[in-house]
TORDREN-791533 format. One record per residue (C-alpha): x, y, z; residue in three letters. Coordinates in steps of 0.001 Angstrom, whole numbers, plus 500000, padded with zeros to 6 digits. Each point is the difference from the previous one (the first is absolute). Example, Ala and Ser with C-alpha at 12.3 -4.5 7.8 and 13.67 -1.06 7.14 Angstrom:
BEGIN
512300495500507800ala501370503440499340ser
END
This chain:
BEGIN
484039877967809745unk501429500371496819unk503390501356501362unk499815496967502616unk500165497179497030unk502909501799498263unk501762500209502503unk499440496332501261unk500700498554495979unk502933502197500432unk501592498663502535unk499021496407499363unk501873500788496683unk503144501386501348unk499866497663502358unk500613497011497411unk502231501959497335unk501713503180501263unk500431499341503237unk502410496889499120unk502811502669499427unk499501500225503725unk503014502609500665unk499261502121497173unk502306503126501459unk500819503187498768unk503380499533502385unk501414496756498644unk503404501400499687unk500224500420503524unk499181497326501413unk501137497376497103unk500132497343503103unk496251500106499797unk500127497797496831unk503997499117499614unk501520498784503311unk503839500444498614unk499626503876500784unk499671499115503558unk502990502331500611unk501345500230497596unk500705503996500571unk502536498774502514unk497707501921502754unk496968499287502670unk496732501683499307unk496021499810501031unk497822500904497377unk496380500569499799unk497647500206496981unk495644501093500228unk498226499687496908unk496659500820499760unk497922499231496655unk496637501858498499unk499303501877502884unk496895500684498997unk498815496613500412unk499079498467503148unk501816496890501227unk502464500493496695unk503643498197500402unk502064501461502833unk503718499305500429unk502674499724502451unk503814498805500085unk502519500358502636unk503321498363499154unk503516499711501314unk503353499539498206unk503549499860501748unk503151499218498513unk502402497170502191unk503374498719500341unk501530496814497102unk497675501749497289unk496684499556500951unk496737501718500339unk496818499897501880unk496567501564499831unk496640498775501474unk496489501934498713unk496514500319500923unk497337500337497240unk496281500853500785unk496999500446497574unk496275500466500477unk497728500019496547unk496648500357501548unk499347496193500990unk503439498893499827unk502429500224502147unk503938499019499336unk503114499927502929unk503075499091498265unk503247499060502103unk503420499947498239unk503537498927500813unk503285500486498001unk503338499300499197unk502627501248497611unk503335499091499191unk502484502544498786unk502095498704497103unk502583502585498699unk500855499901496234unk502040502998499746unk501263503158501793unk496265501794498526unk497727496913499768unk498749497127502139unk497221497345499738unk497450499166502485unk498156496768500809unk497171499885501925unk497690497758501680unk496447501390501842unk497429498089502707unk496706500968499837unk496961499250502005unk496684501090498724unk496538500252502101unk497374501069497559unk496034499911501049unk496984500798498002unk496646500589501319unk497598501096497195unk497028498231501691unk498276503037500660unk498954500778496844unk497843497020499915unk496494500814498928unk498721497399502252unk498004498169497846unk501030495710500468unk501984499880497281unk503920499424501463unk501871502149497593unk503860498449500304unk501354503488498890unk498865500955503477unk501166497855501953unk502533501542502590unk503284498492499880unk503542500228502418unk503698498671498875unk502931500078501045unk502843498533497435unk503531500210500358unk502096501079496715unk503861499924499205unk501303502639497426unk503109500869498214unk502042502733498123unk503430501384498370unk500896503394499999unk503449501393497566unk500989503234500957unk502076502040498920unk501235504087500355unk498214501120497389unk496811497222499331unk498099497153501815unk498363496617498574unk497309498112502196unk498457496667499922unk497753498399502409unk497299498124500568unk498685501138503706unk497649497109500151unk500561496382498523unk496803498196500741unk496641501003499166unk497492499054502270unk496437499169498554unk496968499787502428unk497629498682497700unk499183500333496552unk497813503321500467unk502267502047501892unk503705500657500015unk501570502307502231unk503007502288500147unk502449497387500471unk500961499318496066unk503765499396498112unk500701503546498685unk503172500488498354unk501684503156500189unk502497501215497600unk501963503778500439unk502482502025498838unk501119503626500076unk503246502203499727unk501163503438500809unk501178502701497375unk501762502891501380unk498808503142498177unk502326502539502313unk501676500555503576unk496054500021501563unk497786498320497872unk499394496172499010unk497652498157498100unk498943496795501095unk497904497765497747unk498605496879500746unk497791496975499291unk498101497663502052unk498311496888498212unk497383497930501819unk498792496930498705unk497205497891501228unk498456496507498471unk496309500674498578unk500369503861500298unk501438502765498117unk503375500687500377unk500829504025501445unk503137502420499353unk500847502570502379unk501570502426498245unk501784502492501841unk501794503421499507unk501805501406503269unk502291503241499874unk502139500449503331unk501530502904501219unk502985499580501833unk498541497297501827unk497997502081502031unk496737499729497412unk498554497739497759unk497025500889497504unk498319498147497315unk497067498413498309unk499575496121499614unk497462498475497493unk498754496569500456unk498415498187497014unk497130499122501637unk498595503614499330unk501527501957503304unk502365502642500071unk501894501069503236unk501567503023501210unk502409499816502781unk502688501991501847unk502537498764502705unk501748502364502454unk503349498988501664unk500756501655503538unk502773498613502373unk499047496623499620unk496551500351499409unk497675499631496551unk496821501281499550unk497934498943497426unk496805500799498815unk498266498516496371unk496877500890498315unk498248497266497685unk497529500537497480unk498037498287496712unk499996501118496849unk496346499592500000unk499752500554504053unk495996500038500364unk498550496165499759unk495898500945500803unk501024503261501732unk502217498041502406unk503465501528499692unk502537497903500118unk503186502410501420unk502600498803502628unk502190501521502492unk503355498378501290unk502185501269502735unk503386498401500600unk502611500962502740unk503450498408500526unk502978500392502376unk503234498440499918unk502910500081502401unk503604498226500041unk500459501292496309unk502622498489498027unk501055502828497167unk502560497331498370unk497134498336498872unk498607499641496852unk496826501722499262unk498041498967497309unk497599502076498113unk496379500591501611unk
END
């Protein structure tokens, strides 16, 4: 009984605070057209990508993710890329439904500048009715509730040989249900950067920074640290200032990445629950431009 109301205080917690950040990935640098539509391709290629995260596994019903997206590069400059976003935290459940465009604007032989504008469609339902205690008070907080709000977004992306610069803002309308409850659709700012530093003929280092900023909570840098290996392998350790820290690797086969990241807490053990996450990412691309510019990871 006593694990039971944890776990429900939990969620109803994360529900309200953490789970705003609602794509909280290990894999951002990947799939950057999650939260920045000018990378929709931008790599001057076409490729499917999919991304599972699971979160504390040792907690029933705990937040479960899933993104497929798509990216192709087309003729006069501009890019497309469309995305599917799905997450279930225990009573809620979240489909997300993006669109994008790009435009290709070349500054220099080594560095262009994307625009981009993103469509999104949002069905979110919540049905924590079930945890009534049926006595005849009609708690609000419990009341089950379905949406579905349509969104616009927006984003810049300067890259160059050697670094890359991001802006966006993937959503440009919050949408309020009442004033108890909020859900996942909220103006989140995203800010990144990162460059790569040659250190021989097989390795480079690849540091970047991803900033998220959110009205009413905390802001959270990603803090990453990649080593590559003649772009077959990519290795690392990200730490995000929210108290996680997240180990990754990337493998690079004929058109394929693999990915798979491990995310932990400092202090990973909240009333015995523990709080570790698994996420799996695989990618393939195919029409491969190598006069492109690639940015760093």
């Amino acid at each position: 009984m006593k694990n039971y109301i944890l776990t429900v205080f939990f969620f109803v917690f994360s529900s309200v605070l953490y789970s705003q950040y609602n794509k909280n990935l290990v894999f951002f640098d990947s799939q950057m057209n999650i939260i920045n539509p000018a990378y929709a391709g931008y790599q001057g290629d076409t490729s499917f990508s999919l991304i599972s995260r699971n979160q504390w596994l040792s907690v029933d019903d705990a937040p479960k993710n899933s993104i497929f997206s798509f990216s192709s590069a087309r003729e006069n400059n501009v890019g497309l890329g469309a995305s599917i976003f799905s997450k279930n935290t225990f009573v809620d459940k979240l489909n997300e439904f993006n669109i994008d465009f790009s435009y290709k604007l070349k500054l220099s032989e080594k560095t262009n500048l994307f625009f981009g504008l993103k469509g999104v469609l949002e069905f979110f339902k919540s049905d924590p009715s079930f945890l009534s205690n049926d006595t005849n008070y009609n708690d609000p907080a419990l009341s089950s509730i379905s949406i579905f709000s349509p969104n616009f977004g927006l984003g810049f992306l300067l890259n160059s040989e050697k670094y890359w610069f991001s802006l966006s803002l993937p959503k440009l309308f919050q949408t309020e249900i009442n004033n108890i409850y909020s859900f996942d659709s909220s103006v989140i700012t995203y800010i990144g950067t990162g460059i790569k530093i040659p250190l021989n003929d097989s390795f480079v280092m690849k540091p970047t920074i991803l900033y998220r900023d959110m009205k009413d909570l905390k802001s959270i840098f990603d803090l990453s640290y990649m080593i590559n290996f003649k772009d077959i392998i990519d290795f690392g350790v990200t730490y995000r200032t929210n108290g996680s820290v997240v180990f990754l690797t990337k493998l690079s086969v004929k058109g394929f990445d693999f990915g798979y990241g491990f995310e932990t807490f400092r202090n990973n053990s909240i009333g015995g629950l523990n709080l570790n996450t698994h996420e799996f990412f695989i990618n393939f691309s195919l029409n491969k431009k190598n006069t492109e510019i690639e940015p760093a990871e």
